[in-house]
Every structure is written in structure tokens, then in C-alpha cells.
N, C-alpha and C positions, 0 to 999 in steps of 0.2 A: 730095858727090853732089847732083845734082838734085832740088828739094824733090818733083818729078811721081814719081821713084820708091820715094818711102817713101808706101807704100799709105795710115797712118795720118796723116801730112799731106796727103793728100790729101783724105783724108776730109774734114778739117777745113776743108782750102776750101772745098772743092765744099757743105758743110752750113751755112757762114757766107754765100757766094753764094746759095745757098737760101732762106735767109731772110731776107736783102734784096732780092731778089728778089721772095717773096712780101710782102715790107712795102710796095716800090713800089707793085705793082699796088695792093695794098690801100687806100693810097694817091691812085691812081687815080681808086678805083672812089670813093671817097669825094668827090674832088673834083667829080668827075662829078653825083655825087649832090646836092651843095651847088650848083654851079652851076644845075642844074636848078629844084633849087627856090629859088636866087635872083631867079632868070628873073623872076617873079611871073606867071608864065601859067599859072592854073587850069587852064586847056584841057588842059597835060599832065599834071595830074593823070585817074587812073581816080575814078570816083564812083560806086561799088557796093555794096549792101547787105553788110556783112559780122557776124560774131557775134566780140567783143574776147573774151569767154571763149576760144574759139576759138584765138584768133588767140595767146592769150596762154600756153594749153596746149603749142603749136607754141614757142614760143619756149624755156618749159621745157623741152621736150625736149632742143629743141637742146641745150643749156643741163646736159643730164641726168651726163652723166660731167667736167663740171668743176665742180659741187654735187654731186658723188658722191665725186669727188678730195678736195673740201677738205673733205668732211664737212660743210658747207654744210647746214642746213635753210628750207624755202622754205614759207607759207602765202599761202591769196590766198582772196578772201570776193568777193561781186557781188550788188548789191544794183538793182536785181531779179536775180537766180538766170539770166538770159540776157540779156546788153543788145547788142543792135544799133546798130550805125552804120553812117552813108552815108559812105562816103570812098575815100582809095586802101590799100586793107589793109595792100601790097608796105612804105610809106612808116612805116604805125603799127606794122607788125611792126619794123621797122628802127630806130624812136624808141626801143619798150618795150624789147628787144634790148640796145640800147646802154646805157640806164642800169640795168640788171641786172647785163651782163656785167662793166660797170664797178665794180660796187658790190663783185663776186666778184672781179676782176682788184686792184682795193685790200686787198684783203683775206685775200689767198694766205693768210697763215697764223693767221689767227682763226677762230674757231668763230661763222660768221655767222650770221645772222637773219635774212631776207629777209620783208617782207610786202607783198603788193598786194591795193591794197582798191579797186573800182572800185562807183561808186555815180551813179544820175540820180535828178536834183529835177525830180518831175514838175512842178512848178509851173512853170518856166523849160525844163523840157528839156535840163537844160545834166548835161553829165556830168566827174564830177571821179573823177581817179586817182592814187594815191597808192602812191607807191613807197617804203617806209623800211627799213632797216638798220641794224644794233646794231653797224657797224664802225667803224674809227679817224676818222674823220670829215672834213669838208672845213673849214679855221681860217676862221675869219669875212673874213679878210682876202685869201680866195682868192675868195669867195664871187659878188664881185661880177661876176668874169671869167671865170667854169668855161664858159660860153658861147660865149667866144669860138673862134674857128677856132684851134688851133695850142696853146692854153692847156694848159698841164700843171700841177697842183700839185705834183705831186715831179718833179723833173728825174734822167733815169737818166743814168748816165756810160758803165754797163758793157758794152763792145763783145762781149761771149759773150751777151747777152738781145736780143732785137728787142721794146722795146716799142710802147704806140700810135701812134696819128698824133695823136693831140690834135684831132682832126676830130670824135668821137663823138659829144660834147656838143654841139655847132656843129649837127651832122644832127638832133638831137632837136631843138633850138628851132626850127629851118627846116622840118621834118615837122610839127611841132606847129602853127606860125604858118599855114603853107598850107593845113590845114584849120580858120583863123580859132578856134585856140588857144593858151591861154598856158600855161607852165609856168615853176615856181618851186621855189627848194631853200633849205631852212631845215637846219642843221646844229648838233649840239653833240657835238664830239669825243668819242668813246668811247663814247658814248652814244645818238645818232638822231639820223639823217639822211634828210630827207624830202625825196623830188621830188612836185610837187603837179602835175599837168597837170589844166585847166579847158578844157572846148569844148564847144560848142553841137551839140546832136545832127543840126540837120537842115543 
């Protein structure tokens, strides 16, 4: 028989189409997003008052039923109590986003720790955020490349999962750099793993 009339094979295409499908675009959308901000034209960035408390509540949520799935707990501290930035929000919600979502997508089946502690020195202005995690960690010898476009530290085999694009991290250093900051990740497997983003508030 024709595999189109066994309803159950069909599924099964039609749901593996599906999901490469949405991995192209996704894909895409990423690339899209990397070139843009390779460009190095400020001009498309927005520059507007925004609240990262805010911006970072937002991402939580998103965030809220796959920290709900894995039993995930999440704390975050801000020092002062509301910090404001001038920038492209669209770009820092998409930074913070990515190294979260990643920190949980490693971590499917540990009982993680998430903390974000964002803090400005008024002396300099400069505000630093720190993202860390009690999960399996990044080996020192990956350390150097998580940056790059396309970089995986576990390579998946198996054709039933759609994993990332390896773009993630790539969008975070390029989000970060365009509003003239850096960020950095310090690791010790099993134990904490920290993204440090540093940039100047005005």
C-alpha cells in the first residue's frame, strides 16, 4: 500500500516536515538578525528609553511553562530596584532570551538554578549582568568558541529531535557588541556557569 494511505504514516511526515520547516524559518529569522547586526550601522538600531527589569520579567514569562516543565527554579536581584537603559530593547530582550533559554534547553533533565543579577556602578555608569546556572556546564575547551555562528558543544545525531541552529550565542555577542558591550562566560561543569554582559548605560 501507499505510505499516503496509512493515516499513522502520515502523521509522521507531515509532523517531521513540520518541524524542519519551523527550524528553517527559525533559521532564517536568525540569520536575518546576525546580518543586520553585522552591518555595523547604528542607525538600525532603535535608541529608546527602556526598564531591563521589565524587559527581563517579559522574557520570564515567555520562559514560564518550560521552567514550569523542567521544575526549573529562577531568582533575579537589581541593583538599584529599576535600571534603565537607552537602547534597542527588541535586540536585549533577544540577547537575555537566548542565554536563559539555552541554559534550560542543556539542562532538560536537571533540577536547575537559574540566577540574574543585574547591577550599575554609578561611578562609571557602566552596568553589568550576570547570568549563572548550577547545570552540566560548558568544558573549558569549548569555551573559547560558544560564540561563534553555527558552534554546538554537543552535536545531536537523532533525526525524531529538531535541535538549535547554533546561531543563539552568535545573536548574543552581536546584540551585545552593537550597544558597545561585551560579554563573557566563565564555566566549571556541574557546578556554575556564568555569562557576565558589561555596557555602558548611555
Amino acid at each position: 500500500d501507499d505510505v499516503v494511505d496509512s493515516p499513522t504514516t502520515s502523521r509522521k511526515i507531515l509532523t517531521t516536515m513540520r518541524k524542519h520547516s519551523e527550524r528553517l524559518a527559525h533559521l532564517i529569522d536568525e540569520m536575518l538578525i546576525i546580518s543586520k547586526l553585522e552591518s555595523g550601522d547604528g542607525a538600525q538600531l532603535n535608541s529608546e528609553p527602556f526598564v531591563l527589569n521589565e524587559t527581563i520579567t517579559t522574557i520570564i514569562d515567555r520562559l514560564a511553562p518550560v521552567i514550569q516543565k523542567q521544575n526549573a527554579t529562577l531568582s533575579t536581584s537589581y541593583i538599584p530596584e529599576n535600571i534603565q537603559l537607552k537602547g534597542d530593547s527588541f535586540y536585549w530582550e533577544q540577547a537575555l532570551f537566548n542565554i536563559i533559554e539555552n541554559a534550560l534547553k542543556q539542562n532538560a533533565e536537571f533540577p536547575l538554578h537559574i540566577d540574574i543579577s543585574a547591577t550599575v556602578c554609578e561611578e562609571n555608569q557602566q552596568l553589568t549582568i550576570n547570568i549563572t546556572d548550577n547545570g552540566k556546564g560548558i568544558p573549558s575547551a569549548h569555551l573559547p568558541y560558544i560564540f561563534n555562528r553555527f558552534y554546538r558543544v554537543q552535536k545531536h545525531h537523532s533525526q525524531n529531535e529538531v535541535k538549535g541552529t547554533g546561531l543563539g550565542l552568535s545573536i548574543v555577542k552581536h546584540a551585545i557588541e552593537a550597544h558597545g558591550g561585551n560579554i563573557t562566560a566563565t564555566s566549571t561543569p556541574g557546578i556554575k556557569t556564568t555569562f557576565t554582559i558589561t555596557c555602558p548605560l548611555d
